[in-house]
C-alpha positions as CSV (number, residue, x, y, z in Angstrom):
1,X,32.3,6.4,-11.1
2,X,36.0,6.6,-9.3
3,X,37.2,4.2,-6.7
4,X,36.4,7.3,-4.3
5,X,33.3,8.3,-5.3
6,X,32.2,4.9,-4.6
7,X,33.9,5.2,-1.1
8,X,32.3,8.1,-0.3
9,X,28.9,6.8,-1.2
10,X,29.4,4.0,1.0
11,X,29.8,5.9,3.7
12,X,26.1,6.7,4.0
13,X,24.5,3.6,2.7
14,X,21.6,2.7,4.2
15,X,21.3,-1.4,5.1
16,X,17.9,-3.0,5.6
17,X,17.4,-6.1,7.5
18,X,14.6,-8.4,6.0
19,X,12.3,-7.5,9.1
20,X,13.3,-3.3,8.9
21,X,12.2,-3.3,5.4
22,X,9.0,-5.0,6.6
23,X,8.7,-2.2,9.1
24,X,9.2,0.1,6.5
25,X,6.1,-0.9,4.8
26,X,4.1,-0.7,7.6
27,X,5.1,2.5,8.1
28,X,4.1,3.6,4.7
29,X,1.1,1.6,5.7
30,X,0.2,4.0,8.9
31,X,1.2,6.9,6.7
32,X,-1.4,6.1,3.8
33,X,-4.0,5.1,6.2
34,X,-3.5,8.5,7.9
35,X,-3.0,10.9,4.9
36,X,-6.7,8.9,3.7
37,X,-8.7,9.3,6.7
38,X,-9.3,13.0,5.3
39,X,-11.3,13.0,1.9
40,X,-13.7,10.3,3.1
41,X,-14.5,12.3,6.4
42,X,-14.8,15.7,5.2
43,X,-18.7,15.8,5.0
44,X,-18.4,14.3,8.6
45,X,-15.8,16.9,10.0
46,X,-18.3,19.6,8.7
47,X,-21.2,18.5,10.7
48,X,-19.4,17.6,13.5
49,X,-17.6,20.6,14.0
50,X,-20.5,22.8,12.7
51,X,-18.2,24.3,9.8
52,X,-18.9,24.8,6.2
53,X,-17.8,22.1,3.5
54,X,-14.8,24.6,2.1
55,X,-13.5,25.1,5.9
56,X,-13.5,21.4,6.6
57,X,-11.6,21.0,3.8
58,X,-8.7,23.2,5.3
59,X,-8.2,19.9,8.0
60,X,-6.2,18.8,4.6
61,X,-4.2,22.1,3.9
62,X,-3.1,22.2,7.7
63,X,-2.1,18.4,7.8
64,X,0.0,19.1,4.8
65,X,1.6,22.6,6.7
66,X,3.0,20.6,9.7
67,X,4.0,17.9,7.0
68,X,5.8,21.0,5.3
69,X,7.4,21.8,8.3
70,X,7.9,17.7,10.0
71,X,10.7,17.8,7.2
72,X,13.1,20.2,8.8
73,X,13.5,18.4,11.8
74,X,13.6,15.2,10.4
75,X,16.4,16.4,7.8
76,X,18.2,17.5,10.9
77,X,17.9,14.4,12.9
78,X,19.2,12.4,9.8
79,X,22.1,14.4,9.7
80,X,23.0,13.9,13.0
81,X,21.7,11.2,14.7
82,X,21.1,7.4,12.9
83,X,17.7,6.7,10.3
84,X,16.4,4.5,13.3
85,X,16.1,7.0,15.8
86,X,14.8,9.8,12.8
87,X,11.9,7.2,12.4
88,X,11.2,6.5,16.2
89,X,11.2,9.7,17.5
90,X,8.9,10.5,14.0
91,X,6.3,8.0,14.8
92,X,5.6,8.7,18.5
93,X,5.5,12.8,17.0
94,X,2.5,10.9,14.7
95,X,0.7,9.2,17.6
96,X,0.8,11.7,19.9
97,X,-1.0,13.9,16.7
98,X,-3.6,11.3,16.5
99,X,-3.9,10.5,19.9
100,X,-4.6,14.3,20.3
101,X,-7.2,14.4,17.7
102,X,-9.7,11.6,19.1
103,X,-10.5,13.6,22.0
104,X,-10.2,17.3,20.8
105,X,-14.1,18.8,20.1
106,X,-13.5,22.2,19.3
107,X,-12.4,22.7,15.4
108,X,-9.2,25.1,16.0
109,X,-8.0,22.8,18.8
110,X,-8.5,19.9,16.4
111,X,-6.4,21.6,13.8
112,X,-3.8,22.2,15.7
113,X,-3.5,18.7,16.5
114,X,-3.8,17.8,12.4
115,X,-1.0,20.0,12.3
116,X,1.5,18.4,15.1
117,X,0.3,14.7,13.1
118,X,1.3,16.4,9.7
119,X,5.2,17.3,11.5
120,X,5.3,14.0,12.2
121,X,4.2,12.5,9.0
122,X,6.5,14.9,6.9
123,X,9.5,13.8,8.9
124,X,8.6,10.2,8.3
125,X,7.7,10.1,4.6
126,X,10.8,12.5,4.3
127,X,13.1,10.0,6.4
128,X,11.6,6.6,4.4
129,X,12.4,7.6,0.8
130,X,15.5,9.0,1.7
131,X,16.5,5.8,3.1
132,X,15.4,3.8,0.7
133,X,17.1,6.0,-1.8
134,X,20.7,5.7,0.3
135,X,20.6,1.5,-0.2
136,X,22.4,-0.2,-3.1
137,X,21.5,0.5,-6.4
138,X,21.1,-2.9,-7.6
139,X,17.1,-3.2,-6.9
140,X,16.3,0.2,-5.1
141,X,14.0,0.3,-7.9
142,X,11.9,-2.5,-6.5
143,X,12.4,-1.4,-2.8
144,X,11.1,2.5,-3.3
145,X,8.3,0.9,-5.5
146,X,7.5,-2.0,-2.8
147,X,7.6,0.0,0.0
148,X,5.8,3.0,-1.7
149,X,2.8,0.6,-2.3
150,X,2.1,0.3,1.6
151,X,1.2,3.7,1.7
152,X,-1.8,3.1,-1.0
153,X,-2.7,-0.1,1.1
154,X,-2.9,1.9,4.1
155,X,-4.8,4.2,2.2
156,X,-7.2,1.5,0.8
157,X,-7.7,-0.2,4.5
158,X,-8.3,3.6,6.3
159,X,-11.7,3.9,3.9
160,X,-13.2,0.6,4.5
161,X,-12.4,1.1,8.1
162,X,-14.4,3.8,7.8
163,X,-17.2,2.3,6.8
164,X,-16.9,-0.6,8.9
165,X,-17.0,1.5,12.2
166,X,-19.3,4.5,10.8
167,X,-18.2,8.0,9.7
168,X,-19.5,9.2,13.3
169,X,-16.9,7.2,14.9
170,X,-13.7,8.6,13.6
171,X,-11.9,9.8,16.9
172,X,-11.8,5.9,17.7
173,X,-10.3,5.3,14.3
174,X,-7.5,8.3,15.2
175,X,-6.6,6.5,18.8
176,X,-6.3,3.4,17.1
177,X,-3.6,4.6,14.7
178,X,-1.6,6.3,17.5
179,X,-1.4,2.7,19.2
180,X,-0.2,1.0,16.0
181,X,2.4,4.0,16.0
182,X,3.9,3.2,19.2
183,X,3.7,-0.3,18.4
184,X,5.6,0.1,15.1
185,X,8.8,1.5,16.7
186,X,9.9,-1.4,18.4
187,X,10.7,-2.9,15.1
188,X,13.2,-0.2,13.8
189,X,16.7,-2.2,15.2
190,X,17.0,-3.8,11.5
191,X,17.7,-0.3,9.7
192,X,21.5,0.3,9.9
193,X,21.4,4.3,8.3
194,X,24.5,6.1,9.3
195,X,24.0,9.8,10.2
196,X,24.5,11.8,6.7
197,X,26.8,14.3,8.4
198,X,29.3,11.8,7.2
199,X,29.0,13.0,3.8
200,X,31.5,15.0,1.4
201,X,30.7,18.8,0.7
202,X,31.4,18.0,-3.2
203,X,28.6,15.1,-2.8
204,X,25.9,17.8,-1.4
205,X,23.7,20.0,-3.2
206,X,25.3,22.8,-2.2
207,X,28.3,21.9,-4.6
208,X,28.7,25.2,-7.2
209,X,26.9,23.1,-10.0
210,X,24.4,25.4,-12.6
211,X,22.9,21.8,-14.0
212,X,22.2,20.1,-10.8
213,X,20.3,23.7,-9.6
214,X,18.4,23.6,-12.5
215,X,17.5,19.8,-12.8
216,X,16.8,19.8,-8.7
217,X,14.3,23.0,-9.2
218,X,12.6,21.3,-12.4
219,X,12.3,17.9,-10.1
220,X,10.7,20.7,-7.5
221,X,8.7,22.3,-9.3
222,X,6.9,18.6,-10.8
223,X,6.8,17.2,-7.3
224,X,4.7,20.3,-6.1
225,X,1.9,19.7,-9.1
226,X,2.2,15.6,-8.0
227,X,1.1,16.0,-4.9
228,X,-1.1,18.6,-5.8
229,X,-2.8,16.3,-8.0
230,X,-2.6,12.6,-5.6
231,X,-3.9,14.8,-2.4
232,X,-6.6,16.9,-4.1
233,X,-7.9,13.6,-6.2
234,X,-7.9,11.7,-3.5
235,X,-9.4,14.7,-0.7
236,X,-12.2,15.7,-2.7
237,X,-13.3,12.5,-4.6
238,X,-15.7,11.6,-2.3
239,X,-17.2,14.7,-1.8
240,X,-18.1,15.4,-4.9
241,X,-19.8,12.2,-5.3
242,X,-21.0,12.5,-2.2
243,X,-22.9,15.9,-3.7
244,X,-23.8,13.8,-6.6
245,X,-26.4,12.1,-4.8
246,X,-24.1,9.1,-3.7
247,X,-24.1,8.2,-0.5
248,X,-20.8,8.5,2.1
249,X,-20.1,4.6,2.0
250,X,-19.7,5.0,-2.2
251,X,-17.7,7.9,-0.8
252,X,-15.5,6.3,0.5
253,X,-15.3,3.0,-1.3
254,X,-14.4,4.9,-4.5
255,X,-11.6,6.0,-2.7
256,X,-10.3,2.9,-1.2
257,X,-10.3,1.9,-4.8
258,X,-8.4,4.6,-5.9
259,X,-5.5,3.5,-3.7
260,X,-6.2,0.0,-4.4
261,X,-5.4,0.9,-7.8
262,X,-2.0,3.0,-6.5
263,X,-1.1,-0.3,-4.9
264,X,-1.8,-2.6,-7.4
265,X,-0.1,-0.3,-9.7
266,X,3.5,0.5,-7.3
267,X,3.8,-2.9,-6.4
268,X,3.9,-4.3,-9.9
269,X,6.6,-0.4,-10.6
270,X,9.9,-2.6,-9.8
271,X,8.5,-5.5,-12.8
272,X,7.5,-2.2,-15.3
273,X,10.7,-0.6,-14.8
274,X,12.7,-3.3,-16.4
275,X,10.0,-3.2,-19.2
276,X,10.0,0.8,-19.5
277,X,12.4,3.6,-18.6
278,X,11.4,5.8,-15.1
279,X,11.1,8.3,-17.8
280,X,8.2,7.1,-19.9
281,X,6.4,5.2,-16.7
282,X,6.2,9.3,-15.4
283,X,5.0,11.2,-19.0
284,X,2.9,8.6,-19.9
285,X,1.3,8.4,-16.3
286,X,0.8,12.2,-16.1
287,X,-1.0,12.2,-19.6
288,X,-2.8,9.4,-19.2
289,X,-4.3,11.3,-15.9
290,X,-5.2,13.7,-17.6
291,X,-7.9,11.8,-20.2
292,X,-9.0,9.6,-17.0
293,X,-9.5,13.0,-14.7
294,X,-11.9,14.8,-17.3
295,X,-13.7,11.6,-17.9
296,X,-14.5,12.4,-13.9
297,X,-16.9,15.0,-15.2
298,X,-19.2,12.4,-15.0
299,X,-20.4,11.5,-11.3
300,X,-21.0,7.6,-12.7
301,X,-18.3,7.4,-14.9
302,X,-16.1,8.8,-12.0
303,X,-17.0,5.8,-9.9
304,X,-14.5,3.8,-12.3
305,X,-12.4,6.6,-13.6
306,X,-11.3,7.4,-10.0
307,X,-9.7,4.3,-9.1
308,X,-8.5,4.1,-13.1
309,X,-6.1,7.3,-11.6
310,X,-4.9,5.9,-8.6
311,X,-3.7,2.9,-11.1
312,X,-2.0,5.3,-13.7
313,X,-0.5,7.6,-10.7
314,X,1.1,4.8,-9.0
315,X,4.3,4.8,-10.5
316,X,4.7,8.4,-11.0
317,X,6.2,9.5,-7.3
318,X,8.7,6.4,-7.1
319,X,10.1,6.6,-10.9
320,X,10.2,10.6,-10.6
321,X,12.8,9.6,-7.6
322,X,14.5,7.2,-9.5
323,X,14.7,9.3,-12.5
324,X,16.2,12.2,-10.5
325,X,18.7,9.9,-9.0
326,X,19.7,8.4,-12.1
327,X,20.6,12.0,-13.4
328,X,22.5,13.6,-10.0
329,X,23.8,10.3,-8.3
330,X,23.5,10.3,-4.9
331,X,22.3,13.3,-4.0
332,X,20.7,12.9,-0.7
333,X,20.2,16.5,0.1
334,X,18.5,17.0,-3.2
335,X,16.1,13.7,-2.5
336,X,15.2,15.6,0.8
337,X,15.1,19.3,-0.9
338,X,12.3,17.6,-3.2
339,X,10.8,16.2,-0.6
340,X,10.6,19.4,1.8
341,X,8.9,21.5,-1.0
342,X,6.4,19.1,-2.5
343,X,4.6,19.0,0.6
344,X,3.7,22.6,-0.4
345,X,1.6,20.8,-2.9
346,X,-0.6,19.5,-0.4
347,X,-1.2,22.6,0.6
348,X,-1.7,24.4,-2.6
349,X,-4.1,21.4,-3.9
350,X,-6.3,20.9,-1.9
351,X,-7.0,24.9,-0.4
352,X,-7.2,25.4,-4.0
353,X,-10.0,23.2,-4.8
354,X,-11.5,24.2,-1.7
355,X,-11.3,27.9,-3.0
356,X,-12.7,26.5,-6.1
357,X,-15.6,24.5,-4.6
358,X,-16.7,27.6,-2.5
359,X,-17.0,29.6,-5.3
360,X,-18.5,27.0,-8.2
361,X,-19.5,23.6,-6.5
362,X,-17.9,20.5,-6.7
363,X,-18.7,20.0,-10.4
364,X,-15.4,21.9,-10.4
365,X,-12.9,19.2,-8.7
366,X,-12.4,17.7,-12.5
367,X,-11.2,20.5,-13.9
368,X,-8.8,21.1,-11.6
369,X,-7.8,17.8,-11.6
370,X,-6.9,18.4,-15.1
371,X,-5.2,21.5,-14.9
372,X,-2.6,19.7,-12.4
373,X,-2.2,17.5,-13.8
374,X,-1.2,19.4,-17.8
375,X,1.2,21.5,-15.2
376,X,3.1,18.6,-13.6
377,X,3.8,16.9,-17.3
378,X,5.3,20.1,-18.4
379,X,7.4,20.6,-15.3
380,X,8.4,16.3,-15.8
381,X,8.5,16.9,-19.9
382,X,11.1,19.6,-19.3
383,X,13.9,17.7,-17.4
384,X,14.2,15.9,-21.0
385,X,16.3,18.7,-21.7
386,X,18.9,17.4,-19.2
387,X,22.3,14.8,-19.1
388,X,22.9,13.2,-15.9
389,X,25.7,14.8,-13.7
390,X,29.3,14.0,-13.7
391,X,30.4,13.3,-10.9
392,X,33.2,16.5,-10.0
């Protein structure tokens, strides 16, 4: 790379202060405990709201809408305005979702407050990776796989919570994460992000470039089927054991092993990466899924298959950002493009299985499973086709 591409790219660098990247993570943290609150509660949102087992599932599908949308804004605020005020204004958008959400009893009124805490959780997940993305190269490996890994320990302590205070009791559990929202944007002064406005038009996506177009819609594309996969695995795990004759505690203890195992498995992805290329931690991941997922067929096998996935996932989402990067350097606006559209997949997961379940029962959710997972390792198997990017 020239003297002034280098310039230009530090222009927008992000710097992280010990105690911002600690933030960071606790961020991630409040976003997995959030995103996880869903699939355990399901069978309790049905009888508390007095809706069928397929419409309780749309609380998912309309979380993942606003989170669809929470990107736009946030995209605009980061061009514009500095990373720390993207994230504060992002997180008090997320506790006032919550907040909503405790006291709400009627089930279109609820949704609609799911839907102002998916804007703000889009904005944030879409504001954190592109950060950590913008910092020096030199162990961003480590920091998107570090970070990453708070969001499967939120999603591991959100279960157990769970359990601890009782299914029943979930509006107390939604207050309590709109307090440690507030609370977590008083530590944002350490994260020195300059608004990306700053940027070159050749740096952009929007640069007249046939190979990046194609590489950033195969990227696309595989993102979509990833979250697919991670939301609906993780959404309707516990229902279908729950219809298997185990009770909602298993529920919900299979799941906060799942994203023990995502944890384990993206804390350890900065270590594995010096072992194995982004590009074989991402195929092997996906096909690996795809036994583990079909061995799910199985309601007692499932109960250690299902945390087996969150294991092999973990490195999938970080690497796949690592491996785009590598091949269309610093390309913020495609990081965020990628971003905006996989939280389609949340969508398109989860309303699926629930189109499934309604139809054929959860004996179903494997299959499914499977099928997302065989899509996503074509869409990731074809960007083997690709060179990196020169830079113009």
């Amino acid at each position: 790379m020239s003297s002034q591409s280098a310039s230009r790219a530090a222009t927008t660098q992000v710097e992280l202060t010990t105690v911002a990247l600690g933030n960071l993570t606790g961020v991630f943290i409040l976003a997995g405990a959030t995103s996880a609150l869903f699939g355990p509660l399901l069978v309790t949102f049905s009888h508390h709201f007095h809706v069928s087992l397929p419409v309780a599932g749309e609380a998912l599908s309309v979380y993942f809408v606003g989170a669809l949308i929470g990107v736009l804004p946030g995209w605009w605020g980061l061009k514009r305005t500095t990373g720390r005020r993207v994230l504060s204004a992002s997180l008090i958008v997320v506790a006032a979702g919550t907040l909503s959400s405790g006291f709400v009893h009627s089930w279109y009124l609820y949704l609609a407050c799911i839907f102002l805490l998916g804007v703000g959780f889009g904005s944030l997940d879409m504001c954190l990776n592109v950060l950590l993305s913008r910092t020096e190269e030199e162990g961003r490996a480590h920091r998107l796989s570090f970070v990453n890994a708070g969001y499967g320990l939120g999603a591991v302590i959100c279960p157990v919570l769970i359990v601890v205070a009782h299914p029943q009791n979930f509006p107390a559990i939604f207050i309590g994460i709109a307090v440690v929202a507030l609370l977590l944007t008083t530590f944002n002064r350490g994260v020195h992000a300059p608004p990306l406005g700053s940027e070159t038009p050749q740096r952009r996506i929007g640069a007249a470039s046939t190979q990046r177009w194609s590489i950033l819609l195969t990227f696309v594309g595989a993102y979509v089927f990833y979250v697919a996969l991670e939301t609906s695995a993780s959404g309707w795990m516990s229902s279908q054991l729950q219809r298997g004759g185990f009770s909602t505690s298993t529920g919900s203890v299979v799941t906060a092993a799942f994203w023990v195992g995502m944890t384990i498995g993206r804390s350890v992805g900065g270590p594995l990466h010096r072992i194995l290329s982004d590009t074989r931690l991402v195929l092997s991941g996906l096909g690996l899924a795809i036994v583990t997922v079909l061995a799910c067929t199985s309601n007692h096998v499932a109960l250690v298959a299902y945390p087996l996935l969150g294991l092999i996932l973990a490195s999938v989402f970080p690497m796949g950002l690592m491996w785009y990067s590598r091949l269309v350097p610093f390309d913020s606006d495609g990081i965020t493009i990628i971003l905006f559209f996989m939280m389609a997949g949340g969508v398109i997961g989860p309303s699926g299985v629930s189109l499934l379940v309604s139809h054929f029962g959860v004996h179903v959710v494997p299959f499914t499973l499977a099928a997302l997972a065989l899509v996503d390792l074509a869409f990731f198997a074809s960007v083997l086709r690709f060179s990196p990017v020169t830079d113009p």
